[in-house]
C-alpha positions in Angstrom: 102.0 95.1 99.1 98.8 95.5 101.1 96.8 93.6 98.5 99.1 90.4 98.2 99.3 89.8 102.0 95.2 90.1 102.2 95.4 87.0 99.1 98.0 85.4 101.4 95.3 85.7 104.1 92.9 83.8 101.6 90.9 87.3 101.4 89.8 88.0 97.0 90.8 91.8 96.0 87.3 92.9 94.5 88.2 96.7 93.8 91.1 98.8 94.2 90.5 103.1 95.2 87.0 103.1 95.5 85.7 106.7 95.4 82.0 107.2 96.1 80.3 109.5 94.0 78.5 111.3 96.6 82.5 111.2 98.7 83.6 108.4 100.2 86.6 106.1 99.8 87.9 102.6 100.2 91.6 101.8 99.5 90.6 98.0 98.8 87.1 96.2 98.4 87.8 92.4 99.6 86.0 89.3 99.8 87.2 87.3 103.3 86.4 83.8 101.6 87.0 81.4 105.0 84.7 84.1 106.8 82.5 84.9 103.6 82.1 88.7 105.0 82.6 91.8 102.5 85.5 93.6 103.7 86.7 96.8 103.7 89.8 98.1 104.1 91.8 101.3 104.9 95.3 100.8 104.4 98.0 103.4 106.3 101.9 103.3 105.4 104.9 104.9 108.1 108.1 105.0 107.3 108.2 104.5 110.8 106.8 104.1 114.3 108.5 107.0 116.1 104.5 109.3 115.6 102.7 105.8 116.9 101.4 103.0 114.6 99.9 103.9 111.4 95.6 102.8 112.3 96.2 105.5 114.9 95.7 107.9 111.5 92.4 106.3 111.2 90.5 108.5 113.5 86.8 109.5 113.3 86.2 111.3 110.4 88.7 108.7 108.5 86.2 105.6 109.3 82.8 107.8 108.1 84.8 108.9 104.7 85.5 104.8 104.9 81.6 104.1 106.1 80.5 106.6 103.2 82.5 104.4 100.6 80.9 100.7 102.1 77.8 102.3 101.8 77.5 104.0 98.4 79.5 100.0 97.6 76.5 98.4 99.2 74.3 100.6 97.4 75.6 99.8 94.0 75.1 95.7 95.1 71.4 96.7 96.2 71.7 96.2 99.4 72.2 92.5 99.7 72.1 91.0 103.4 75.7 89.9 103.4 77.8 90.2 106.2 80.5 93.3 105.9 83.4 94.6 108.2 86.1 97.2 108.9 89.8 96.4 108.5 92.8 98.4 108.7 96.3 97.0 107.0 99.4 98.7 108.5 102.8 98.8 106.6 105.2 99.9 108.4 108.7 100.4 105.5 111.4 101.1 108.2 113.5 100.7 105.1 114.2 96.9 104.8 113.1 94.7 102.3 109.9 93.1 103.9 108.0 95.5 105.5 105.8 94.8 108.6 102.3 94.4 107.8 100.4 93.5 110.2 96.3 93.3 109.7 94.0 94.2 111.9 90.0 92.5 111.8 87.1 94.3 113.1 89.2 97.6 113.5 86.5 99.9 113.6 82.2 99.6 113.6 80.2 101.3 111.0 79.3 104.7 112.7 76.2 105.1 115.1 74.8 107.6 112.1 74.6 105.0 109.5 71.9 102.2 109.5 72.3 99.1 107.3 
């Protein structure tokens, strides 16, 4: 679900799971193409909202295991000088049909730690 609302969005799904080697994980590997930034993207599903919205699951050592995936990624492109962000997709299945999914840009920076 999360991937065809980000081609909706005009974004291109590059990869899907991403598991670094050294750890590390993506859920999806996109290409914004109006923005032309490398995106990548944690995506949380709830049921429901009652426990708060599902990127409040993303906390700090969910966006390094994220950084660590955009990194080993970047590594295995050679490090190009390409722009490259943080998103978080929420789906929130309250048990209808269409789930909300909302996406939120820019949702979190790479970590102090890491230099690029």
């Amino acid at each position: 679900m999360a991937a065809a609302y980000l081609r909706r969005q005009k974004f291109r799904i590059l990869y899907r799971n991403f598991r670094a080697p050294g750890g590390g994980e993506v859920d999806l590997v996109c290409r914004d193409k109006p923005e032309d930034t490398l995106v990548f993207v944690e995506v949380k599903t709830r049921a429901t909202e009652e426990r708060g919205r599902p990127s409040e699951a993303v906390d700090y050592a969910k966006q390094r295991l994220v950084a660590r995936g955009a990194m080993a990624w970047l590594r295995l492109l050679n490090f190009p000088d390409i722009r490259f962000r943080f998103d978080i997709v929420e789906v929130v299945a309250t048990g209808r049909e269409n789930p909300a999914i909302t996406l939120i840009r820019n949702a979190f920076p790479l970590p102090e730690d890491y230099v690029y």
